[in-house]
PyMOL commands that place a pseudoatom at each C-alpha (Angstrom):
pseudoatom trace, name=CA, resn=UNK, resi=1, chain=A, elem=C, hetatm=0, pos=[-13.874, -22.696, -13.529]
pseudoatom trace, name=CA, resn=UNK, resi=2, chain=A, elem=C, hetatm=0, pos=[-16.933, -21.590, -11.325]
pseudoatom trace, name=CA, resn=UNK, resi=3, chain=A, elem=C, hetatm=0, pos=[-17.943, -17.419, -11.717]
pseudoatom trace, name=CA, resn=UNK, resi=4, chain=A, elem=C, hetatm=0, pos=[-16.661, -17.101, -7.838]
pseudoatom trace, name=CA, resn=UNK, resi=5, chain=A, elem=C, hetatm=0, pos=[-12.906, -18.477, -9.347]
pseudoatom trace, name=CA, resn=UNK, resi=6, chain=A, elem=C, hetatm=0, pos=[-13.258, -16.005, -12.161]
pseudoatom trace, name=CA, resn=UNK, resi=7, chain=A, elem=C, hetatm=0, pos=[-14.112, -13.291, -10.127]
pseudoatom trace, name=CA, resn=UNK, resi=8, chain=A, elem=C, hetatm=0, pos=[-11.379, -13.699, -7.475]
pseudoatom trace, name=CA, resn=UNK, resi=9, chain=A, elem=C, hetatm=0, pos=[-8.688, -13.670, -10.074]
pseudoatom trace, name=CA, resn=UNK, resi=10, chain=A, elem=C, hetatm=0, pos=[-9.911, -10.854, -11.882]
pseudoatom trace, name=CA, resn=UNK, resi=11, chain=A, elem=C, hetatm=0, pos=[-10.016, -9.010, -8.511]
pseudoatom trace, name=CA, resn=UNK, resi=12, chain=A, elem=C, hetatm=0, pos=[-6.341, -10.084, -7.619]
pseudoatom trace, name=CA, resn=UNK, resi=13, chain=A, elem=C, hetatm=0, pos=[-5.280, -8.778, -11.384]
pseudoatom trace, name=CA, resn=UNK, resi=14, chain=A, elem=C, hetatm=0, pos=[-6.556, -5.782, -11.250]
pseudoatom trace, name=CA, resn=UNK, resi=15, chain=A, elem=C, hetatm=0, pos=[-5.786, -5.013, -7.216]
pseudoatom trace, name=CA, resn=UNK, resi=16, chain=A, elem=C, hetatm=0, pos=[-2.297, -5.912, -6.962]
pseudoatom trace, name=CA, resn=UNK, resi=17, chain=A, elem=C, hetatm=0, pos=[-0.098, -4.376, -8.946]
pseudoatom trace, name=CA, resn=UNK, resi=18, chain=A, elem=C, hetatm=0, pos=[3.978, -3.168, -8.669]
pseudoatom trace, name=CA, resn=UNK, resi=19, chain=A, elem=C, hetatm=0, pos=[4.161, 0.795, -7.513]
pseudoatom trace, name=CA, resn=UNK, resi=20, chain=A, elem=C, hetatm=0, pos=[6.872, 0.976, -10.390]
pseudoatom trace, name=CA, resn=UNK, resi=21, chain=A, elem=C, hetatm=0, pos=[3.971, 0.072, -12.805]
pseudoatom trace, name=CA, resn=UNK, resi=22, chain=A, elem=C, hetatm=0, pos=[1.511, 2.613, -11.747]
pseudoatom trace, name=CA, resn=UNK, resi=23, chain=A, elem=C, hetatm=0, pos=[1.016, 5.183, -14.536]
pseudoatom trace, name=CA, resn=UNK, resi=24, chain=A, elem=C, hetatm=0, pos=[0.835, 7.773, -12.125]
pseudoatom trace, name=CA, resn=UNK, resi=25, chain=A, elem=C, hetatm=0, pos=[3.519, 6.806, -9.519]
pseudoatom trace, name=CA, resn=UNK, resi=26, chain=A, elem=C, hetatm=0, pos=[5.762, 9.521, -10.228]
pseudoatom trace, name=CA, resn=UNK, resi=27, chain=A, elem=C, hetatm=0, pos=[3.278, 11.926, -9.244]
pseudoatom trace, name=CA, resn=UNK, resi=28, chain=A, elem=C, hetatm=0, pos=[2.848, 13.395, -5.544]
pseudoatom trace, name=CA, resn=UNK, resi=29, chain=A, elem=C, hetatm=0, pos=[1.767, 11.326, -3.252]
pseudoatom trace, name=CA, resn=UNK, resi=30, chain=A, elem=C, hetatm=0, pos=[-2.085, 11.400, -1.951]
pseudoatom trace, name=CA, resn=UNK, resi=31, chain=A, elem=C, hetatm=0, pos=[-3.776, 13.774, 1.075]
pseudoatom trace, name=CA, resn=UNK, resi=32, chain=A, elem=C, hetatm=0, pos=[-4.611, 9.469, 2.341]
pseudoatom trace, name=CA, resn=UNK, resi=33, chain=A, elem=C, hetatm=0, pos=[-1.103, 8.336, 1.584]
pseudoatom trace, name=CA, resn=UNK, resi=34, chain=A, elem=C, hetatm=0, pos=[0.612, 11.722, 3.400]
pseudoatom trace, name=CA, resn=UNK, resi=35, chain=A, elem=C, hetatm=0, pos=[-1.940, 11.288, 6.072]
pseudoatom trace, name=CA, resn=UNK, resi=36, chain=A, elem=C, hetatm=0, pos=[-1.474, 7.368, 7.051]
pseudoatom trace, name=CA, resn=UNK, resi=37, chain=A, elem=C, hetatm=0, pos=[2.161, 7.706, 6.229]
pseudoatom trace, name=CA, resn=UNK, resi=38, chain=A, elem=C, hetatm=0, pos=[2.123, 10.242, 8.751]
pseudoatom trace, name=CA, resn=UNK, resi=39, chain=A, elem=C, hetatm=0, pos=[0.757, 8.276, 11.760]
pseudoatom trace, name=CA, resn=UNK, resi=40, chain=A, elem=C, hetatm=0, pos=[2.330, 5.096, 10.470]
pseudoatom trace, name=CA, resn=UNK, resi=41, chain=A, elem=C, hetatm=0, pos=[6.218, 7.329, 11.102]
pseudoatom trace, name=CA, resn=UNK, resi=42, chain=A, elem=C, hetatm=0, pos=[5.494, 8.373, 14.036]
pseudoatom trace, name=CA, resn=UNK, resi=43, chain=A, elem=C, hetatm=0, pos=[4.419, 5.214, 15.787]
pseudoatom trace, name=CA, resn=UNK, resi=44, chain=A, elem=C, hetatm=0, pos=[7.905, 3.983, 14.153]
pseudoatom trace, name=CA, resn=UNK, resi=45, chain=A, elem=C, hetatm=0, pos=[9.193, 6.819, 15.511]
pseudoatom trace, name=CA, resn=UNK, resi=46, chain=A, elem=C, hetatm=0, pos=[10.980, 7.419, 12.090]
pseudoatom trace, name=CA, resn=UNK, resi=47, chain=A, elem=C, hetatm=0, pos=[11.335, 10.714, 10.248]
pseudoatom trace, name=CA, resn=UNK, resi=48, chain=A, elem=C, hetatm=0, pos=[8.241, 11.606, 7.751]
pseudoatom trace, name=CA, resn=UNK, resi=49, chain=A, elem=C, hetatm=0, pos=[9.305, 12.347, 4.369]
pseudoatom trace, name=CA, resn=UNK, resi=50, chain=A, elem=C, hetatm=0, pos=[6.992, 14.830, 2.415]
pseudoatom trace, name=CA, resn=UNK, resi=51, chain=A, elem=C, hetatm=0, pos=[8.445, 14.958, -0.835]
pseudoatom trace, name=CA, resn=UNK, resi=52, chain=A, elem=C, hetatm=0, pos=[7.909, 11.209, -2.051]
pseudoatom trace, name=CA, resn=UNK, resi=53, chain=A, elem=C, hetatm=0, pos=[5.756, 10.108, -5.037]
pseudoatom trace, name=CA, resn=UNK, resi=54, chain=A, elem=C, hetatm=0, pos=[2.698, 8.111, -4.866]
pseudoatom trace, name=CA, resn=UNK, resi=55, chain=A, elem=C, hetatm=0, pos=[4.914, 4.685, -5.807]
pseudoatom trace, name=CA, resn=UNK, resi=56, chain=A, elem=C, hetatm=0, pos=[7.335, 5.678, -3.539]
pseudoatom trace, name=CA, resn=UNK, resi=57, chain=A, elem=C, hetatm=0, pos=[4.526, 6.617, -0.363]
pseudoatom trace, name=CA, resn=UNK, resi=58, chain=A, elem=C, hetatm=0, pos=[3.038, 2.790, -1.402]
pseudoatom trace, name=CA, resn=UNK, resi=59, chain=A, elem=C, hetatm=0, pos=[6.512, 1.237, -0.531]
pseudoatom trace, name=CA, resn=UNK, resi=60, chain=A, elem=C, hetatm=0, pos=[6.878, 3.102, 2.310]
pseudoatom trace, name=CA, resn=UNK, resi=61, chain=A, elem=C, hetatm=0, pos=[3.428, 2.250, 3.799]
pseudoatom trace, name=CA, resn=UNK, resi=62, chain=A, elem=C, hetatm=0, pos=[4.520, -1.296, 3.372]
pseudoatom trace, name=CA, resn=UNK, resi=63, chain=A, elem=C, hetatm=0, pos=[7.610, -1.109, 5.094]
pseudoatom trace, name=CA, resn=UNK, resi=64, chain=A, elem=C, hetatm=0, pos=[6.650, 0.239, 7.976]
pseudoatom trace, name=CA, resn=UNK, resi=65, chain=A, elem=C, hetatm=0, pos=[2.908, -1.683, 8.633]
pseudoatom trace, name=CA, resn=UNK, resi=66, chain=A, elem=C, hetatm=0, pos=[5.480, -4.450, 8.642]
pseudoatom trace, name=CA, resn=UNK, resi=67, chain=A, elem=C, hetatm=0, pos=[7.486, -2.386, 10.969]
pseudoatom trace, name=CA, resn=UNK, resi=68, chain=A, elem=C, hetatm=0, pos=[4.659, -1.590, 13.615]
pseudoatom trace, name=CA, resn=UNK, resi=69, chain=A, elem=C, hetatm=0, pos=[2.150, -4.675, 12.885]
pseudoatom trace, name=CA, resn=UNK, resi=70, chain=A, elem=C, hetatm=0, pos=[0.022, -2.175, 11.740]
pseudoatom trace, name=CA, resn=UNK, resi=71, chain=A, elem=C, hetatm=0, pos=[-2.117, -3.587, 8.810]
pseudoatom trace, name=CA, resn=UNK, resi=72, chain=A, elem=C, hetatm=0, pos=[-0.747, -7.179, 9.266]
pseudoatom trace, name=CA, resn=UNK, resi=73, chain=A, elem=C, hetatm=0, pos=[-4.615, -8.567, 9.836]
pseudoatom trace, name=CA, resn=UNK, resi=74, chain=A, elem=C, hetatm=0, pos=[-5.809, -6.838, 6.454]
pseudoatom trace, name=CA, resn=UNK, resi=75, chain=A, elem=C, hetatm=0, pos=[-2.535, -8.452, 4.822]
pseudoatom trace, name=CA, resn=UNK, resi=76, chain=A, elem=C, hetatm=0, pos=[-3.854, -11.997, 5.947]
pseudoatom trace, name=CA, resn=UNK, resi=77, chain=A, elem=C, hetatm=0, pos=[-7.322, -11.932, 4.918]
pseudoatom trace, name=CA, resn=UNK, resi=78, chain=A, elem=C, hetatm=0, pos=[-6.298, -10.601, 1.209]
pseudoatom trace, name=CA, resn=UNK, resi=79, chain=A, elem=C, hetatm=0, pos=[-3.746, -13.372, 0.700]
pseudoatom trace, name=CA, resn=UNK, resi=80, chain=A, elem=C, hetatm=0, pos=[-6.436, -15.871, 2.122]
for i in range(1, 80): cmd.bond("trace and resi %d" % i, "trace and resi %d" % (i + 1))
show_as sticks, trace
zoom trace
């Protein structure tokens, strides 16, 4: 295996990873999380909800960039 195949795996390990694994998912979500999750509701034109953990913010992020197509080029270079 060349150094660039090593390297891309160890990237993918240590980048992707389940929200219910995160150490620190039950904890509030982040001022970037509250802010993009923000925008991201209202272009859905869905109701912003405050009160979620940082796992639970991740999840939500997902579901609606697959909602408004927002983040859908990012998502297609990374599996690439």
């Amino acid at each position: 295996m060349t150094d660039k195949q090593t390297q891309e795996q160890a990237n993918e390990s240590n980048t992707i990873k389940n929200p219910e694994d995160w150490t620190t998912g039950d904890e509030p979500m982040t001022g970037a999380q509250r802010s993009y999750l923000k925008t991201l509701s209202e272009e859905a034109k869905v109701e912003f909800d405050e009160n979620l953990t940082k796992a639970e913010a991740s999840k939500r992020i997902d579901e609606l960039q697959r909602q408004t197509g927002r983040g859908v080029e990012q998502n297609k270079s990374q599996s690439a």
